[in-house]
C-alpha positions as a Markdown table, in Angstrom:
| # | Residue | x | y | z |
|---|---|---|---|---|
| 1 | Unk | 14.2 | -14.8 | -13.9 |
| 2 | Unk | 13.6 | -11.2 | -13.7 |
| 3 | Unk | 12.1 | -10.3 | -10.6 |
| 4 | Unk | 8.3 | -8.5 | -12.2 |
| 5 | Unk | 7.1 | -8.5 | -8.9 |
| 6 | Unk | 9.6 | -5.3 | -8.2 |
| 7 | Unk | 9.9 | -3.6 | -11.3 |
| 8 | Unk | 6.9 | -3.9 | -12.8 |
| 9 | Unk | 5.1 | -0.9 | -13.1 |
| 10 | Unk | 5.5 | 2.7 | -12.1 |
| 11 | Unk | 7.7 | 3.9 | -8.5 |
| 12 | Unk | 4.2 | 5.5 | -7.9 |
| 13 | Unk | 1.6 | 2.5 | -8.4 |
| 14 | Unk | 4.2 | -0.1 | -6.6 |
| 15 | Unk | 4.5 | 2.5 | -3.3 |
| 16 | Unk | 0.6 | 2.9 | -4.1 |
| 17 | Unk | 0.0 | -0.6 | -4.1 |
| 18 | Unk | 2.2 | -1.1 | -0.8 |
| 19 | Unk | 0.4 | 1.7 | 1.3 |
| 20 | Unk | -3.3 | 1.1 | 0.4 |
| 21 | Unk | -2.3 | -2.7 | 1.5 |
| 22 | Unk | -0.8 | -1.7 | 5.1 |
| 23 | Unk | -3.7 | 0.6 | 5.5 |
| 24 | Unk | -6.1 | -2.3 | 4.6 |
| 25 | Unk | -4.1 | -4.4 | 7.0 |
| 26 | Unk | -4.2 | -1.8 | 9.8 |
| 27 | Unk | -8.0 | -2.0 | 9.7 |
| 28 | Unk | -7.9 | -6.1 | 9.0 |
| 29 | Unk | -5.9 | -5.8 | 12.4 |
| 30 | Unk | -8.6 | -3.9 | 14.9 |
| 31 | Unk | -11.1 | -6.2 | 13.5 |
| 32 | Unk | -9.9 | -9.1 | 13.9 |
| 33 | Unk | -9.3 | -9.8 | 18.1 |
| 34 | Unk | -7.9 | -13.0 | 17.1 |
| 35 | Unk | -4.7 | -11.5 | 16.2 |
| 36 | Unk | -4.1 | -8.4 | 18.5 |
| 37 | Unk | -0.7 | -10.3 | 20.0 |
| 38 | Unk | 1.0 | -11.0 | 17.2 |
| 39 | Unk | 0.3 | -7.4 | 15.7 |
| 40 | Unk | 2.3 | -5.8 | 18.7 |
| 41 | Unk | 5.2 | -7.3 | 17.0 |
| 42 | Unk | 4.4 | -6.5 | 13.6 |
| 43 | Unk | 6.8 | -3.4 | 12.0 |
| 44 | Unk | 6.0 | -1.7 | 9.1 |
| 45 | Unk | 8.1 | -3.7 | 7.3 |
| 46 | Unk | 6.7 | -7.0 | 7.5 |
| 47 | Unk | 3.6 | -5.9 | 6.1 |
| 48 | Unk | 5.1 | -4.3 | 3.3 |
| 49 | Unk | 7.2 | -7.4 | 2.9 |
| 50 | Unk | 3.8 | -9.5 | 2.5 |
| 51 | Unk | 2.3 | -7.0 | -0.3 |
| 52 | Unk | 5.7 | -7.7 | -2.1 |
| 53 | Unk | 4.8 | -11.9 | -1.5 |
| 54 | Unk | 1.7 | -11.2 | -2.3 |
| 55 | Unk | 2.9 | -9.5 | -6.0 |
| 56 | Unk | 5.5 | -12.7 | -6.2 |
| 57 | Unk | 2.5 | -15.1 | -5.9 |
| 58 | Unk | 0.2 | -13.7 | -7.8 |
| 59 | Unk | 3.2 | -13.9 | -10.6 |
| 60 | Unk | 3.6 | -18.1 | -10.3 |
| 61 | Unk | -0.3 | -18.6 | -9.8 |
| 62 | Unk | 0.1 | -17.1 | -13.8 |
| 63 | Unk | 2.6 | -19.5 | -14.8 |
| 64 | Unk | 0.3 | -22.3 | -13.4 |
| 65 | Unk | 3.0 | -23.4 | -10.7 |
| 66 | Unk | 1.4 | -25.0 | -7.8 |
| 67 | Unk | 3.6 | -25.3 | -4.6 |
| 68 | Unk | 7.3 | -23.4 | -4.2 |
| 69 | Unk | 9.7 | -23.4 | -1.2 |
| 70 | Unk | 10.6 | -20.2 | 0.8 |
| 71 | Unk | 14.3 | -21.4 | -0.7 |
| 72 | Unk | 12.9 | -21.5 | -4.4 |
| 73 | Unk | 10.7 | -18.2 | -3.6 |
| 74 | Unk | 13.9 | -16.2 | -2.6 |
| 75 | Unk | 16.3 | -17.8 | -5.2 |
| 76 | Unk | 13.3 | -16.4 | -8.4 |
| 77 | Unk | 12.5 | -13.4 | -6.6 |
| 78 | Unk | 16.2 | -12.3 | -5.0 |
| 79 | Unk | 14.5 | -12.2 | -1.8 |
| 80 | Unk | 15.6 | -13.6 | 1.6 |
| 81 | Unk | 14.3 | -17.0 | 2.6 |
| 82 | Unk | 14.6 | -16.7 | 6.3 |
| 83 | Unk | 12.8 | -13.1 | 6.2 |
| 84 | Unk | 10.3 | -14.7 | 4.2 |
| 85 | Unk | 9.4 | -17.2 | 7.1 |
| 86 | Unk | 10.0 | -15.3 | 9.6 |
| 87 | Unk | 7.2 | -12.8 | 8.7 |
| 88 | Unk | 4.8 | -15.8 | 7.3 |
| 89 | Unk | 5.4 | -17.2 | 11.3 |
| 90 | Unk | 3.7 | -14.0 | 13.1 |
| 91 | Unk | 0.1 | -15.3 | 10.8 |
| 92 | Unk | 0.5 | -19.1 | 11.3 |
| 93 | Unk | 1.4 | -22.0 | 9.8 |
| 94 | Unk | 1.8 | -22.1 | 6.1 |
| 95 | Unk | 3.9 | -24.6 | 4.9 |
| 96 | Unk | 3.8 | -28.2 | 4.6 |
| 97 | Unk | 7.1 | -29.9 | 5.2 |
| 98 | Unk | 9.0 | -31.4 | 2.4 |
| 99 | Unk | 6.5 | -29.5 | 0.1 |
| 100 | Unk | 7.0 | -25.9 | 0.9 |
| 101 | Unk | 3.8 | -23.8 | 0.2 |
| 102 | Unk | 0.6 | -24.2 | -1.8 |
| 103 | Unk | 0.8 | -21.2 | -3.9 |
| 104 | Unk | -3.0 | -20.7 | -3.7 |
| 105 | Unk | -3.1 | -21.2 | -0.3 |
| 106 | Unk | -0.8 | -18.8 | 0.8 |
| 107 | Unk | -2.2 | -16.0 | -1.6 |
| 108 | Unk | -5.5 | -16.7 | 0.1 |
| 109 | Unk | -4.2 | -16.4 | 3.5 |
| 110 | Unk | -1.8 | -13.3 | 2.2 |
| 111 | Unk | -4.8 | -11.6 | 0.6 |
| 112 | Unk | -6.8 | -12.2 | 4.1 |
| 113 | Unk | -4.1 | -10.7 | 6.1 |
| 114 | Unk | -3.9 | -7.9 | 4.3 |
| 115 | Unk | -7.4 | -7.7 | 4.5 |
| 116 | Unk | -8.1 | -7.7 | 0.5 |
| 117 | Unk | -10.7 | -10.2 | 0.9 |
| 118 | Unk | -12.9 | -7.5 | 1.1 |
| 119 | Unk | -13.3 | -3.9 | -1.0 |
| 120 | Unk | -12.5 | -1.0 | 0.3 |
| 121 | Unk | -13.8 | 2.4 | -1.1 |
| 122 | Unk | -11.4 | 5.2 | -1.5 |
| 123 | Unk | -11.9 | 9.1 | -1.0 |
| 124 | Unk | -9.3 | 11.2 | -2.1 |
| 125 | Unk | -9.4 | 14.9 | -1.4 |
| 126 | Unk | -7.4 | 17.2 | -3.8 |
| 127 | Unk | -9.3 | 17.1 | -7.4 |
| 128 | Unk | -5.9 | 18.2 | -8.7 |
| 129 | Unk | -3.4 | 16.6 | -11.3 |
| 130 | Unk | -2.4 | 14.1 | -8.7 |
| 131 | Unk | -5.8 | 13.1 | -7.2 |
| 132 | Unk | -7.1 | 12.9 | -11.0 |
| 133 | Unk | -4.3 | 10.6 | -12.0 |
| 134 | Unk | -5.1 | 8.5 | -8.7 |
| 135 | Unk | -8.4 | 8.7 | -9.3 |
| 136 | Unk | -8.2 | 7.4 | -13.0 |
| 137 | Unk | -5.6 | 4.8 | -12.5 |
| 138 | Unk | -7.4 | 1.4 | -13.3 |
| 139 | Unk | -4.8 | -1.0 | -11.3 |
| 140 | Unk | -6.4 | -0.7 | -7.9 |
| 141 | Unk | -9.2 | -2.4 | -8.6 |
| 142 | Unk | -7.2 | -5.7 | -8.9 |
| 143 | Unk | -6.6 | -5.3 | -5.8 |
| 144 | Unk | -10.2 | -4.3 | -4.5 |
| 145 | Unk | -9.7 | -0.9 | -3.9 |
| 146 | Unk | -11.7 | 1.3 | -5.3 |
| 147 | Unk | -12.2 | 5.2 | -5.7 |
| 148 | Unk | -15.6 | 6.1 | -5.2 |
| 149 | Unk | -15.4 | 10.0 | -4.8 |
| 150 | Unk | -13.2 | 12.9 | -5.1 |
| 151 | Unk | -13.6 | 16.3 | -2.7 |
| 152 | Unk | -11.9 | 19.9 | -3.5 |
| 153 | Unk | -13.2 | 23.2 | -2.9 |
| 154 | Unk | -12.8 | 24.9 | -6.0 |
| 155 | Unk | -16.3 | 25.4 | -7.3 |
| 156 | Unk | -14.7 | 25.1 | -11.1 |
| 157 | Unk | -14.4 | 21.0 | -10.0 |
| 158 | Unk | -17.6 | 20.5 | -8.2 |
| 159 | Unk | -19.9 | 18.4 | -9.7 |
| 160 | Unk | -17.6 | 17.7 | -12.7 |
| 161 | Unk | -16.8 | 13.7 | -12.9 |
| 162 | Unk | -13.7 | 12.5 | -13.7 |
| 163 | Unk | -12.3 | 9.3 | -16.0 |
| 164 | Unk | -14.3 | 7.1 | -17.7 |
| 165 | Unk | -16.0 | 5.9 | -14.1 |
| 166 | Unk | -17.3 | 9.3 | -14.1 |
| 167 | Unk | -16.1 | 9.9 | -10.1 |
| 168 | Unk | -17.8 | 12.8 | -9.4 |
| 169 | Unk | -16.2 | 16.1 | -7.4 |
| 170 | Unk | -18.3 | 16.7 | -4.1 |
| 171 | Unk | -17.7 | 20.1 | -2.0 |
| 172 | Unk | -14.9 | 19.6 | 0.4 |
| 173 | Unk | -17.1 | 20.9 | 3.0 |
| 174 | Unk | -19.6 | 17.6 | 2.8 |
| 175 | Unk | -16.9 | 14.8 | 3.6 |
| 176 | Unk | -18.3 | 14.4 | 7.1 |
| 177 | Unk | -21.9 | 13.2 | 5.3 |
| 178 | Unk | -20.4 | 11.4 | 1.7 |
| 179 | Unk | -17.9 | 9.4 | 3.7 |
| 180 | Unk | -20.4 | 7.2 | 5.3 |
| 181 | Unk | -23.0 | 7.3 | 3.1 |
| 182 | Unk | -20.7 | 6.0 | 0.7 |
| 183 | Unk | -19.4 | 3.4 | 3.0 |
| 184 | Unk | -15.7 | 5.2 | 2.6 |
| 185 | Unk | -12.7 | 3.4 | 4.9 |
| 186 | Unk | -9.5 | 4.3 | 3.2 |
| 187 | Unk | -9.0 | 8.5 | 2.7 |
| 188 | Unk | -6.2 | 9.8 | 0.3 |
| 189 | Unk | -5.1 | 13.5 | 1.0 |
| 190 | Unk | -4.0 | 15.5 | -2.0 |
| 191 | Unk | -3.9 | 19.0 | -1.5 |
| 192 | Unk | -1.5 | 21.2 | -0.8 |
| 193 | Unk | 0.3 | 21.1 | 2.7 |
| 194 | Unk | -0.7 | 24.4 | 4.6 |
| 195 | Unk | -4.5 | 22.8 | 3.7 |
| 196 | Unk | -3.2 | 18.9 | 5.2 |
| 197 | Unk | -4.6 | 18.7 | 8.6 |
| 198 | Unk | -8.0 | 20.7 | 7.9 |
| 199 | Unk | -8.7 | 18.0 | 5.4 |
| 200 | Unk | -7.4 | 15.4 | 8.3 |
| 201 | Unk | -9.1 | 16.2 | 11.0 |
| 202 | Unk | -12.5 | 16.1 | 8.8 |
| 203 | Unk | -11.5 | 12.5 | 7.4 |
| 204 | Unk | -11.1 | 11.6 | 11.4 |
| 205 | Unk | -14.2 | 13.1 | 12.0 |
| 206 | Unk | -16.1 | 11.4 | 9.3 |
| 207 | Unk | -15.2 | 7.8 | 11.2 |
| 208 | Unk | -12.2 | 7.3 | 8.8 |
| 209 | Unk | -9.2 | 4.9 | 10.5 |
| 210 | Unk | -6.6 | 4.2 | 7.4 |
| 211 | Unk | -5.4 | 7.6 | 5.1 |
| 212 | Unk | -2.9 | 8.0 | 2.7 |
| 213 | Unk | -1.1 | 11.5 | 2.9 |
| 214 | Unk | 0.5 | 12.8 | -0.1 |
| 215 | Unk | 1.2 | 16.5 | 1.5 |
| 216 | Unk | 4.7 | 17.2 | 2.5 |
| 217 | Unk | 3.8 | 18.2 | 5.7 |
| 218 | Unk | 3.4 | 17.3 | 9.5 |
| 219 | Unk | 0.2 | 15.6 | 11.0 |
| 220 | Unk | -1.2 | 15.3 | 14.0 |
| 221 | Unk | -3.3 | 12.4 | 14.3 |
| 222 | Unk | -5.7 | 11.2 | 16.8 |
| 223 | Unk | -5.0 | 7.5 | 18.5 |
| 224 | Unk | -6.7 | 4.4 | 17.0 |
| 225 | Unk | -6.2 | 6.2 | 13.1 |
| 226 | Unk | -3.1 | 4.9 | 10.9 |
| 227 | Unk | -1.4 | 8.0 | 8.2 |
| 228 | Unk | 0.9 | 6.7 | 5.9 |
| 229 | Unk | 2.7 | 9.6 | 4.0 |
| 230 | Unk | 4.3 | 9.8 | 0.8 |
| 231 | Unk | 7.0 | 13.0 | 0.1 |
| 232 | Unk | 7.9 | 12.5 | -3.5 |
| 233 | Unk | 10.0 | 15.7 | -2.7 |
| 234 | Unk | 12.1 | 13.7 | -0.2 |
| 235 | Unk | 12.1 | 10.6 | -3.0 |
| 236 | Unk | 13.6 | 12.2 | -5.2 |
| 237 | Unk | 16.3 | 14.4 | -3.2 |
| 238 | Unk | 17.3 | 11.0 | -2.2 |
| 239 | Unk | 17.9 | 10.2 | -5.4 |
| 240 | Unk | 20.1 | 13.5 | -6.2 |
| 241 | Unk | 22.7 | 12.7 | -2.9 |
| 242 | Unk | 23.1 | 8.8 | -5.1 |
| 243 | Unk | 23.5 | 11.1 | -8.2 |
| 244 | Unk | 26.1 | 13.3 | -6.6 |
| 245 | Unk | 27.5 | 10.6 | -4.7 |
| 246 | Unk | 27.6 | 7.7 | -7.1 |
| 247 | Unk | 28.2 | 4.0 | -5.3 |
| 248 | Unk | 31.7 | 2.7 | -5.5 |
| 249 | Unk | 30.8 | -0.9 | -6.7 |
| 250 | Unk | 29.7 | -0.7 | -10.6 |
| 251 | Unk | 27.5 | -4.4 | -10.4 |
| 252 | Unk | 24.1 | -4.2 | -9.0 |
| 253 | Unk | 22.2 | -7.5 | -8.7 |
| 254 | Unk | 19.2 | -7.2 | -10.7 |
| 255 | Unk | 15.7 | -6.7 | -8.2 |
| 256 | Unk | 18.2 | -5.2 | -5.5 |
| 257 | Unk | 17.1 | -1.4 | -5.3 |
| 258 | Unk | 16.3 | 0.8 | -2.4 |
| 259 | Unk | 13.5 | -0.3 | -1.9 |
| 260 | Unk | 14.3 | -4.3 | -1.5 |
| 261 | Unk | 17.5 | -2.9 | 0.8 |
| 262 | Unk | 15.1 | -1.3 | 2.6 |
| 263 | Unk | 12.6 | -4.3 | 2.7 |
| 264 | Unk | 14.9 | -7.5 | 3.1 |
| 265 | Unk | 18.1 | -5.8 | 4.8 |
| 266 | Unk | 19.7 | -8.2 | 7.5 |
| 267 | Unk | 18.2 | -5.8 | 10.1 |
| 268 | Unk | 14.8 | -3.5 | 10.8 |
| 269 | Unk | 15.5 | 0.0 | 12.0 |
């Protein structure tokens, strides 16, 4: 079987999808006391690991199949069995001997760790072609995220409303007030990089704990808030070295891409 739960989709939604999940779990993680030992230990990694299990289950809840081993998980999915329990261990305990795992069960407890139980509200600054396109991308909403207002500070965009939700454009200049009147938790920076930090430090000050940073550019970012930052530019000049410097080995096991190297290598960097 062809493994959906990594191709499906756009590069973009999929690292989308990944990052708005580890900042959920970030905030799932300094609510929740009852887990502050085992998060120590918890990389990066692992809970981008648990958004790709997550994707996986969702896929065999559709085709109605009701309990899987971590053996029969990795063999469908060309994943790594052992990872797969290791990582489940830092949460609990899942399985049920002889069995292997409840496929509802464990997407329940998957979609609680990652803290998608719950809806989180989105605020992306940057009304441009990227934060429109975030902005009217319906997709998130499976996963309870949703975009609730957009910020720029050209006075062409403010007050326009954008999509077919009609998301309207505030001034940039009234994030500290929107962002918790509109019960914001999850910021997205899209503007351009020399405007980055400005637009951080007022997401900080508005209370916010969990932004995604599209802005090729360093941040400086007070303790107790998580940035996760995505530099297309760097994506894709990754991709030019491969180009110019093409693998040896012309079979490539279907699912196996940078990303799942990345994710399920024998070793975390």
């Amino acid at each position: 079987m062809r493994s959906w739960c990594f191709v499906r989709g756009s590069f973009l939604t999929t690292l989308c999808h990944q990052l708005f999940h580890h900042c959920s779990l970030g905030l799932y993680l300094l609510r929740k006391g009852s887990l502050q030992m085992k998060s120590e230990k918890i990389s990066e990694l692992t809970t981008n690991r648990l958004s790709i299990y997550l994707r996986c289950l969702n896929t065999l809840s559709a085709a109605g199949i009701k309990t899987i081993s971590s053996q029969e998980l990795a063999e469908q999915f060309k994943l790594n069995s052992a990872q797969i329990r290791k990582d489940l261990w830092y949460f609990g305990e899942f399985g049920v001997r002889g069995v292997g795992y409840f496929v509802e069960d464990l997407r329940d407890h998957i979609t609680k760790i990652l803290g998608l139980d719950k809806p989180h509200r989105v605020a992306i600054v940057g009304a441009g072609r990227l934060g429109t396109a975030l902005a009217n991308y319906k997709g998130f909403s499976k996963s309870n995220f949703t975009v609730v207002g957009l910020f720029d500070n050209d006075r062409e965009k403010i007050g326009r409303r954008i999509g077919t939700d009609e998301i309207l454009v505030h001034d940039v200049r009234k994030i500290e007030r929107i962002v918790p009147d509109e019960a914001v938790d999850i910021g997205v920076i899209a503007v351009p990089a020399r405007a980055a930090q400005s637009v951080l430090n007022q997401l900080m000050s508005a209370g916010l704990k969990a932004v995604l940073n599209f802005a090729p550019a360093p941040l400086t970012v007070r303790r107790g808030v998580k940035v996760k930052t995505v530099d297309l530019t760097t994506s894709l000049e990754s991709l030019s070295y491969y180009l110019s410097h093409p693998l040896p080995r012309a079979v490539t096991t279907v699912g196996r891409n940078s990303q799942f190297e990345e994710l399920f290598g024998e070793r975390e960097l």
